[in-house]
N, C-alpha and C positions, 0 to 999 in steps of 0.2 A: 467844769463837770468832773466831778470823780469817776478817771475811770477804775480804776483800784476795787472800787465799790460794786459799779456795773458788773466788774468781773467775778469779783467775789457773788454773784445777787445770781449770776447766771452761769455759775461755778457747775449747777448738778447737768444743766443743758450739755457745756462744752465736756465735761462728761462722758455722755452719752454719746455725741457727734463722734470724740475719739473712741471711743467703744465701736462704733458704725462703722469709720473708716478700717478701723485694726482687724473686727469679722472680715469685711470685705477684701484685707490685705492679706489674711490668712488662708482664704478662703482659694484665691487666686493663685497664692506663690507655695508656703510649706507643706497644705493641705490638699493642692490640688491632685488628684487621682487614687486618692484614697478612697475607704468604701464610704457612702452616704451615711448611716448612723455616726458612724466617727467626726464627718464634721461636722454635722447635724450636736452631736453633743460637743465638741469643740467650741462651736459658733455660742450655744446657748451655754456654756462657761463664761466666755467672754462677755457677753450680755448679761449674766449674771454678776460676774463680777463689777461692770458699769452702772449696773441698777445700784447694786447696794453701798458703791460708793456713793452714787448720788445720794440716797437717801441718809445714809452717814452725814455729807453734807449739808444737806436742808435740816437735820436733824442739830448738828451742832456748830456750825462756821456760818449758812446762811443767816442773816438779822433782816429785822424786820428794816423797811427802806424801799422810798414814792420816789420817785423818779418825774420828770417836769411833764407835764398834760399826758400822767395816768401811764405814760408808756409800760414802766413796769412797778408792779406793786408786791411787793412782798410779805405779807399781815400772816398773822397766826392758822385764818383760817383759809388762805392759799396754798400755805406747806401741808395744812393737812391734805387735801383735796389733793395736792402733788403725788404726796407718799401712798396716798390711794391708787392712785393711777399709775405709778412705779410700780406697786405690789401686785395688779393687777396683769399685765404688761410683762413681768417677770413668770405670773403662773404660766400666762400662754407660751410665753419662749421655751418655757421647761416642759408643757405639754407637746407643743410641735414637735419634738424630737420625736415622739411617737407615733407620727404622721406624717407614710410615706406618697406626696404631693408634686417636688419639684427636683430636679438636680442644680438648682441655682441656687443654692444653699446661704451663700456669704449675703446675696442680695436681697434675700427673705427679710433675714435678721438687719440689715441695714435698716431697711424698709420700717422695719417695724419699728425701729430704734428712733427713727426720723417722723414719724406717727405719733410715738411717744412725746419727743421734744416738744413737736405742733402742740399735741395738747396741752403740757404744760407751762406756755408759752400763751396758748390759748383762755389759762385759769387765772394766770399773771398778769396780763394786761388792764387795764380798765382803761384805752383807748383806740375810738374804733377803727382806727387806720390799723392798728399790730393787731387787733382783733380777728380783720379779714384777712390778712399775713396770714396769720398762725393758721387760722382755721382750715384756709387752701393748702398750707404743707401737711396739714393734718391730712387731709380731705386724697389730694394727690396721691398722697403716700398707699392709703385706702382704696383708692380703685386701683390701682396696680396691685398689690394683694388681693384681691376682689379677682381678680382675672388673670392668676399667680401662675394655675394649673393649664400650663402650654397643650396639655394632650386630653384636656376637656374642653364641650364645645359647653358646656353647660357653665364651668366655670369663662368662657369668655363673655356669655349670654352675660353673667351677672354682674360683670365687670364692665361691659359697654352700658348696661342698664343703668348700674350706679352710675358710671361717670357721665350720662344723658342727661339724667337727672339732676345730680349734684351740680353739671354745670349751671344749669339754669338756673336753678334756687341760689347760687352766688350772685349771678346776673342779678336777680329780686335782692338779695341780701344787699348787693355794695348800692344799689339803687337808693334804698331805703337807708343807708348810710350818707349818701350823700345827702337826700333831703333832710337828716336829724341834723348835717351840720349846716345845711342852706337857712335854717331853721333857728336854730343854737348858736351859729359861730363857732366852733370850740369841736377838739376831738375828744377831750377828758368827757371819761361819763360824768364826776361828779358838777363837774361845768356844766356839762347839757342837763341835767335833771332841773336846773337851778333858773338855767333858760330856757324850757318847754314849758315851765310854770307861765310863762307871760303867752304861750300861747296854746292853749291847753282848747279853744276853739277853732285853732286854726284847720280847714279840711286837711293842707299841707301833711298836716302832724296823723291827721288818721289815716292819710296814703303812703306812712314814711311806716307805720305799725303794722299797717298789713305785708308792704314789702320784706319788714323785720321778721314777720311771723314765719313766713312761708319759708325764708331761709333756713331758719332755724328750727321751725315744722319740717324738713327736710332731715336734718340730723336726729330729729328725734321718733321720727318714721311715724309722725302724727297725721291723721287722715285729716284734709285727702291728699297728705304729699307723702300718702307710704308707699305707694305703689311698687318703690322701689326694693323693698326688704323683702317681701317671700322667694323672690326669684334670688337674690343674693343670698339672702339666709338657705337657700336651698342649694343653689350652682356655684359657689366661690368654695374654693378649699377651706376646709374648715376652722383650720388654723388661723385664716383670715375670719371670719366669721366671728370666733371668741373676741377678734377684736374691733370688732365693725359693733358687735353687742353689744358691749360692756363699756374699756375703756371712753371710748370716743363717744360713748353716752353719757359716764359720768363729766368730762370736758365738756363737749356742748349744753348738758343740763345746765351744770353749772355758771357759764359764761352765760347762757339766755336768760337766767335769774338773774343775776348782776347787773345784765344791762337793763330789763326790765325796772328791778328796783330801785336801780341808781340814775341810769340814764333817762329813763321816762319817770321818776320822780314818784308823787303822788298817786301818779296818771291812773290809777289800777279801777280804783272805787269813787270817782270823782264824781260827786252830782250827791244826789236824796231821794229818799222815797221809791218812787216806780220810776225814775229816770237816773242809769246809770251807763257811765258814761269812761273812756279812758280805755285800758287792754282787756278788763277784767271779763264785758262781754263775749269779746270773741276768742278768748283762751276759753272760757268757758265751753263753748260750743264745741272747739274744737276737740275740749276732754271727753264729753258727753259721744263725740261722735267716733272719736277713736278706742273708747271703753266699749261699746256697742258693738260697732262695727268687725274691730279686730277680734273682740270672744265669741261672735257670733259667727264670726267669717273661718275661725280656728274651727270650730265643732266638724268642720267638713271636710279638714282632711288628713289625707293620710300617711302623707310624708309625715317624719318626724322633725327633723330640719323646717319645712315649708311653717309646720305648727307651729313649732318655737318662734317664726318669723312673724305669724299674726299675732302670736301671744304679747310681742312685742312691742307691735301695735297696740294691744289693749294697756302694756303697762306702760307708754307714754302717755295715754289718758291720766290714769292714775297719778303719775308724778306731777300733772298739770295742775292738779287739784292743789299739791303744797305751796304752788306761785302764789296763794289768794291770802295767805297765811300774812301776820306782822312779819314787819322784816325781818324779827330774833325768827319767830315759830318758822317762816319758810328757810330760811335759811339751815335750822334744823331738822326739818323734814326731809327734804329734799336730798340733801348732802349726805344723810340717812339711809334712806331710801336708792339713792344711786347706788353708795357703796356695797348695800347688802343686794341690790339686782344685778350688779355687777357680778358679784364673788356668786351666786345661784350661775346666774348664764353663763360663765366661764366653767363651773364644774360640771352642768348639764351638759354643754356643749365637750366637754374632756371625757365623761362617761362614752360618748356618741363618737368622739374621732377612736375612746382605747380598745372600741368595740369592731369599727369602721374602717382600720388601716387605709387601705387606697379603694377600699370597696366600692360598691354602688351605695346609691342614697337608700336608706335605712326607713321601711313604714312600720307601721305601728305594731302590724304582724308580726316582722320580723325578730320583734324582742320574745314573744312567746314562749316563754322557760327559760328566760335568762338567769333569773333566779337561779337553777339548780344548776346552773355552771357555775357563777361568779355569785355568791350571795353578795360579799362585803361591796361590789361595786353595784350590785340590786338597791343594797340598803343605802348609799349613797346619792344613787338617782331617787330615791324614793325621800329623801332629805332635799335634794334641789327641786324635784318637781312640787311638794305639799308646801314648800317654803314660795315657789312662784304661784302656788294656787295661794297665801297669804292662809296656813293653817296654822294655830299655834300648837307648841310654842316654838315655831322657826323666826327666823328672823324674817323672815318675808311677812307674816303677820303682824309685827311691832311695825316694819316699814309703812304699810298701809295704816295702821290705825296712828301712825302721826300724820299722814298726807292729810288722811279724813280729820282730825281732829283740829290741824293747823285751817283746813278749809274750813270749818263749822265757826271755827272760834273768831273766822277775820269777820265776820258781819252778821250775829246771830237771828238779827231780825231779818233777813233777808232772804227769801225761800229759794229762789233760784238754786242758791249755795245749797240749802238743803237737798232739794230735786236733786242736782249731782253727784252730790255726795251720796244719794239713796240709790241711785243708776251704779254709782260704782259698785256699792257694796251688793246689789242685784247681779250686776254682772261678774264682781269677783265670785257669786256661787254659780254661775252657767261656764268658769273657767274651772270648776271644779269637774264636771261631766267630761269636757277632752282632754283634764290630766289624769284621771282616774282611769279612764280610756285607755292610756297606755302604762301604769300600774298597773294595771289587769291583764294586760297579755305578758307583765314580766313577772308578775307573781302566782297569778290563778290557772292564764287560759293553759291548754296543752298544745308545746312544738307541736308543727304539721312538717317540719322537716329537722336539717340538721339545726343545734341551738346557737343562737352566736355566744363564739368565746371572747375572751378579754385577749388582745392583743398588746397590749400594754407592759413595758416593761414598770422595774423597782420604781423608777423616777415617776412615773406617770400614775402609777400610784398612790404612792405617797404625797403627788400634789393632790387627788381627787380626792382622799382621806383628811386633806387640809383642809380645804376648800369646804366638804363637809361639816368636821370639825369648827368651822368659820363660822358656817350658815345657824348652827342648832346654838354658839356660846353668845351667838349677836342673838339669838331668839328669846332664850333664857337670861341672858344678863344686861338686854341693852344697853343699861346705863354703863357701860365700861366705855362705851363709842362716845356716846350722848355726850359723858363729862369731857371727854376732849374737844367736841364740836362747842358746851357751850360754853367752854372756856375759850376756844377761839371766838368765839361769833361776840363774848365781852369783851374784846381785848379792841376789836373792830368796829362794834358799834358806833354808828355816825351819831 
């Protein structure tokens, strides 16, 4: 075995680890007793500086390179999906500075750093033994963020929540790993795909996909295993929040397509006519019921945070829709679709903490003439919210109409696909009523007290004007993303 190669392949990881450890050792010994903003920006230097090495490196030193039963795989369209979730990962680091949460500063940023690695770690693999690895350092790292804020009880609420939760759905996850490989023999997905074909009736196999599901219905806060995200999306520091959102949804989106298309095979659309058969039914249902459920369950209320949290329920419906797609179309949807729900719920969520300092939880009222304090951070929110409501031309609009369009096209004669794809787009315009909802008290309605200001410094600014900027050039140009995705997804075709 080369290790030469291993090391080179996992060069951006070890990276970051020393970036981890080095916060953590600054944070203790040169930095200790200084004021919080200064390590606070200390710590997210050094992070900064670790991210953009990594991505340096995945960009020109990592090569492409399989390693023996799928352990790690390195393809064009891995690094992309990496540098998404570095860039991602990096706006929050540079937004936390702006949010004052903890005095355990060095171990924030560890944390997150170590969050970071799990995921990419998580996008790398296609074997399911470093799959459930990766996911739980992901996963761990995440509820200790979740439950970051020592002197709220709200953030501990959301942090015992998540890890109640999360454990169990691993319990179901490794379960269902175990039966694919009692099943298969083999940890490589692309093994297992190749051996579930021979048993493609076995009950075995449809007790190993529901187990599958539910774990991974767990990461993606899809009903009915959301239960966990409005109470975290509401009571976890917020900091944590952008990344319980975003990154660690485009990593688990990502790896549950893969295993889906690769390890369950064909399995999706198996069968004819009116008997169909494999995952396609019950992902189905579960989009149908998380698109519904979660815009319907948003309209009512009034936290801002708690909203965003159903919102997010309804847009793992949505994303579910691009699983039904050919392997090219999901693969481009999806990947798609993550990056640009990512980069919204990161700058929504930055509007919300440069506004929120260490305040109380923010309702909808509260934004009431925001506008005439901070226009340029008005118009920003007003760019992440129409781009989650999927209006064009943001990018949130292009995202949805490739989910819809990769869902229509994988089986045209088959109405089911249609009915959901028509529930989505029903329910992407009843998502439009609770985001209007609070456009209207930052634009229209009249303060009943004082207005909130922007607490924000230069830095935190100029990432939400990014991020911005992100959301409207992916809306107007997509193909600038597209041709990178479909050039990776050629280069990987099976």
């Amino acid at each position: 075995m080369d290790y030469g190669l291993i090391f080179l392949t996992l060069s951006p990881e070890f990276v970051l680890a020393v970036a981890a450890m080095a916060v953590m050792g600054l944070d203790l010994t040169v930095l200790k007793g200084t004021s919080r903003i200064y390590r606070m920006t200390a710590a997210a230097g050094v992070m900064a500086i670790g991210i953009f090495t990594a991505i340096l490196l995945l960009q020109y030193y990592v090569k492409d390179a399989s390693f023996p039963l799928g352990m790690l795989v390195q393809n064009p369209l891995n690094l992309l999906v990496k540098k998404v979730i570095l860039f991602v990962a990096l706006t929050i680091g540079l937004l936390a500075t702006e949010v004052r949460f903890t005095r355990n500063v060095g171990e924030y940023y560890a944390l997150l750093m170590l969050a970071t690695i799990g995921m990419m770690l998580l996008v790398s693999t296609e074997n399911l033994l470093l799959l459930f690895v990766a996911l739980e350092l992901t996963s761990l790292s995440l509820y200790v963020l979740a439950g970051y804020n020592e002197r709220s009880r709200e953030s501990a609420e959301a942090g015992m929540k998540y890890f109640l939760f999360g454990g169990m759905s691993a319990a179901f996850l490794l379960f269902g790993f175990s039966y694919l490989y009692g099943l298969g023999g083999t940890l490589d997905l692309g093994s297992l795909g190749l051996a579930l074909s021979a048993h493609a009736a076995d009950p075995l196999l449809s007790v190993a996909l529901i187990l599958v599901v539910i774990g991974f219905g767990f990461k993606l806060a899809a009903v009915p295993f959301h239960f966990w995200a409005p109470d975290t999306y509401q009571g976890a520091p917020i900091a944590s929040t952008m990344l319980i959102g975003s990154a660690s949804k485009v990593a688990g989106g990502y790896a549950f397509l893969k295993l889906l298309l690769i390890g369950f095979g064909a399995g999706g659309w198996s069968g004819s006519g009116e008997t169909i058969t494999g995952w396609a039914p019950l992902l189905a249902l579960i989009a149908v019921l998380s698109m519904v459920f979660g815009n319907l369950a948003a309209l009512a209320q009034t936290s801002v945070r708690r909203l965003l949290g159903y919102s997010a329920v309804a847009h793992a419906g949505y994303l579910l829709l691009g699983f039904f797609g050919s392997e090219s179309d999901a693969y481009h949807s999806v990947v798609f679709y993550l990056t640009v729900y990512a980069l919204t719920t990161v700058g929504a969520f930055g509007v919300i903490a440069a506004v929120q300092g260490k305040g109380r939880d923010l309702t909808l009222r509260d934004f009431a003439g925001f506008s005439r304090k901070s226009p340029e951070m008005a118009l920003c929110l007003l760019v992440f919210i129409l781009s989650l409501a999927g209006i064009p031309p943001l990018a949130g609009f292009a995202g949805k109409f490739y989910l819809f369009a990769a869902a229509l096209k994988s089986d045209p004669g088959h109405m089911g696909m249609l009915a959901a794809v028509s529930i989505g787009v029903v329910m992407s315009a009843v998502s439009l009523y609770y985001y209007l909802q609070l456009l209207k008290q930052v634009f229209v309605a009249d303060p009943i007290g004082p207005v909130l200001r922007v607490k924000a410094g230069f830095l935190g600014r100029s990432m939400i004007l990014l991020l911005a900027f992100c959301v409207i050039t992916l809306g107007c140009a997509p193909g600038i993303f597209l041709d990178l995705i479909t050039g990776a997804v050629i280069s990987v075709s099976r």
